[in-house]
C-alpha positions as CSV (number, residue, x, y, z in Angstrom):
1,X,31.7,45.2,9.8
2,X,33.6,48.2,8.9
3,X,34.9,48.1,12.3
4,X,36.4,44.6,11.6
5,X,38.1,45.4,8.2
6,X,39.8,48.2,10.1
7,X,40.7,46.7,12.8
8,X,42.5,44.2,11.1
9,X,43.6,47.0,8.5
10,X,45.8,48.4,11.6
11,X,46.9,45.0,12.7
12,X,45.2,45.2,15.7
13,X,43.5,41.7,16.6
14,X,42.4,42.4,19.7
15,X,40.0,44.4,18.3
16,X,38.9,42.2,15.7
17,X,38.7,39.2,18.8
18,X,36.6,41.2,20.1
19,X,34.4,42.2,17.5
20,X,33.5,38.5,17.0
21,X,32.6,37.6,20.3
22,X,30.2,40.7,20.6
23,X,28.1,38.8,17.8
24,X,25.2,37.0,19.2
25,X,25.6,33.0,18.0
26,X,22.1,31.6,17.0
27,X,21.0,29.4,19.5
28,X,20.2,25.9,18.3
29,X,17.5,24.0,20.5
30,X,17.7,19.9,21.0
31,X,13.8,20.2,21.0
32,X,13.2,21.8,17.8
33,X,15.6,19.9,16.0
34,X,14.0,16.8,17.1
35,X,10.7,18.0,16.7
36,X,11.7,18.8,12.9
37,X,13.0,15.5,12.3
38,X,10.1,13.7,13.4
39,X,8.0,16.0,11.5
40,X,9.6,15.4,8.2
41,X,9.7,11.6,9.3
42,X,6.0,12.1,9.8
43,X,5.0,13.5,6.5
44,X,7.4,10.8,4.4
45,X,5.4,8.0,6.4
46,X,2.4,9.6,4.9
47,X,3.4,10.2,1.3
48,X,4.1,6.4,1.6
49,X,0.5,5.3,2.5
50,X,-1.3,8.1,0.7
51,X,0.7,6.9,-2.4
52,X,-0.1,3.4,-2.1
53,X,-3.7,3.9,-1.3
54,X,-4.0,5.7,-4.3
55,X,-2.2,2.7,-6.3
56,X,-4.8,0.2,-4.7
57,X,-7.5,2.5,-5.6
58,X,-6.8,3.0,-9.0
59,X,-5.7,-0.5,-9.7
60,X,-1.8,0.4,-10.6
61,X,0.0,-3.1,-11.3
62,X,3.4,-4.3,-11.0
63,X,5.3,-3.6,-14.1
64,X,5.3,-7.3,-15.1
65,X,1.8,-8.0,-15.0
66,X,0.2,-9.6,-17.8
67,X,-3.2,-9.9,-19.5
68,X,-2.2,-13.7,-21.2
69,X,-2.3,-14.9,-17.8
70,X,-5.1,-14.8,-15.2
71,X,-6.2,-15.5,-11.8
72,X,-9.6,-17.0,-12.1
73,X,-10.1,-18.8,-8.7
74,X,-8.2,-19.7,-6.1
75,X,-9.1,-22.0,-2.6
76,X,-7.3,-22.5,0.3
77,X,-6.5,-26.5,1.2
78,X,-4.1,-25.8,4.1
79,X,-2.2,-23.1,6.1
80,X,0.1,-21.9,3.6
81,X,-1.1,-24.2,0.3
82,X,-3.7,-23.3,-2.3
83,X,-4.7,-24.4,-5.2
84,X,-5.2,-21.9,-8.0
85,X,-7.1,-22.2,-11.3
86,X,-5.2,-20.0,-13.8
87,X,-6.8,-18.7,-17.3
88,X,-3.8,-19.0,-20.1
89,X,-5.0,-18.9,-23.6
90,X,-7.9,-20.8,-24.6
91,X,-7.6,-23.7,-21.7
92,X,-7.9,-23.3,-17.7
93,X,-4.3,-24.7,-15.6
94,X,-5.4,-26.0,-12.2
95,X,-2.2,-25.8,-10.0
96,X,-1.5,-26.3,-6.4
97,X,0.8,-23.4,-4.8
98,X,2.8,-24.2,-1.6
99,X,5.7,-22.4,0.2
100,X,8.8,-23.3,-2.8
101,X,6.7,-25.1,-5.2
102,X,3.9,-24.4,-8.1
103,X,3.0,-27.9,-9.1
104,X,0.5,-28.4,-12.5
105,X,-2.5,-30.7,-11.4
106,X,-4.4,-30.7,-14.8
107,X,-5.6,-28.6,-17.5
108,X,-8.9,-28.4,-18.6
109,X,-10.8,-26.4,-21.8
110,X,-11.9,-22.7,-21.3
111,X,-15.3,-22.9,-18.8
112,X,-17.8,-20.3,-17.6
113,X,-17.7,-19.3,-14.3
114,X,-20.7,-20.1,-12.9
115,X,-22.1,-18.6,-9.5
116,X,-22.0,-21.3,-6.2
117,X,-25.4,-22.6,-5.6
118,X,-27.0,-21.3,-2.8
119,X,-27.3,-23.3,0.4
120,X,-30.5,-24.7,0.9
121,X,-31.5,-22.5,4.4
122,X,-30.0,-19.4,2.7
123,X,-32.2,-20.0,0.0
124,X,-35.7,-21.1,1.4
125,X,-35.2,-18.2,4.0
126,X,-34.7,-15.5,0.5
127,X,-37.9,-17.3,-0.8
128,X,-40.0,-17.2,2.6
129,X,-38.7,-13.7,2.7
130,X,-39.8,-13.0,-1.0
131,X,-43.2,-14.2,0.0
132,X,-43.3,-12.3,3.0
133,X,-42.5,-8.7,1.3
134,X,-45.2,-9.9,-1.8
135,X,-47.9,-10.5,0.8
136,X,-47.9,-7.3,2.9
137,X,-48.0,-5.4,-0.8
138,X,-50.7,-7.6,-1.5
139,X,-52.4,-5.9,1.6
């Protein structure tokens, strides 16, 4: 480096050329730099999905969502149409959803929800089973 500022010093730039091309230029590989990008590219992919697993896991809402209103049960009737009973208040909105629309069917008074009944082979197979288990302890 002192070589340099003297050379130029004495006005001689051949010296000072020279000096220049004598330094070794880093040497920048295609590869690597690919292989960096797609690295980095890799590990923002899986911030993305390690953060939104974390958000489903610890139930994290949207910023709107509300406890007034509430899902309470919703059924399929079609490819693309449902038809939702919604809590809001005191009193139960049935409505049916479709691609565009929300359309009120009826309201009705706050209910319980109570579980499905149990189909009938479902439920004489739990209680043949039941009797099953009851009569080997017996044994």
């Amino acid at each position: 480096m002192k070589r340099l500022a003297a050379a130029m010093a004495l006005g001689l730039p051949m010296l000072a050329h020279a000096a220049d091309a004598a330094a070794p230029a880093p040497a920048v590989s295609a590869a690597g730099s690919l292989l960096q990008v797609f690295i980095g590219l890799a590990a923002v992919l899986l911030l993305i999905a390690a953060t939104a697993w974390v958000a489903k896991r610890f139930g994290v809402t949207r910023g709107g969502a509300s406890h007034v209103l509430q899902v309470i049960s919703s059924a399929s009737v079609g490819a693309r149409e449902r038809v939702v009973v919604v809590e809001v208040g005191e009193s139960w909105l049935v409505v049916g959803v479709a691609p565009g629309s929300v359309n009120a069917l009826m309201t009705l008074p706050r209910g319980e929800i109570q579980a499905p009944p149990a189909p009938g082979l479902n439920a004489s197979f739990a209680a043949g089973l039941q009797n099953l288990i009851e009569k080997r302890r017996a044994k």
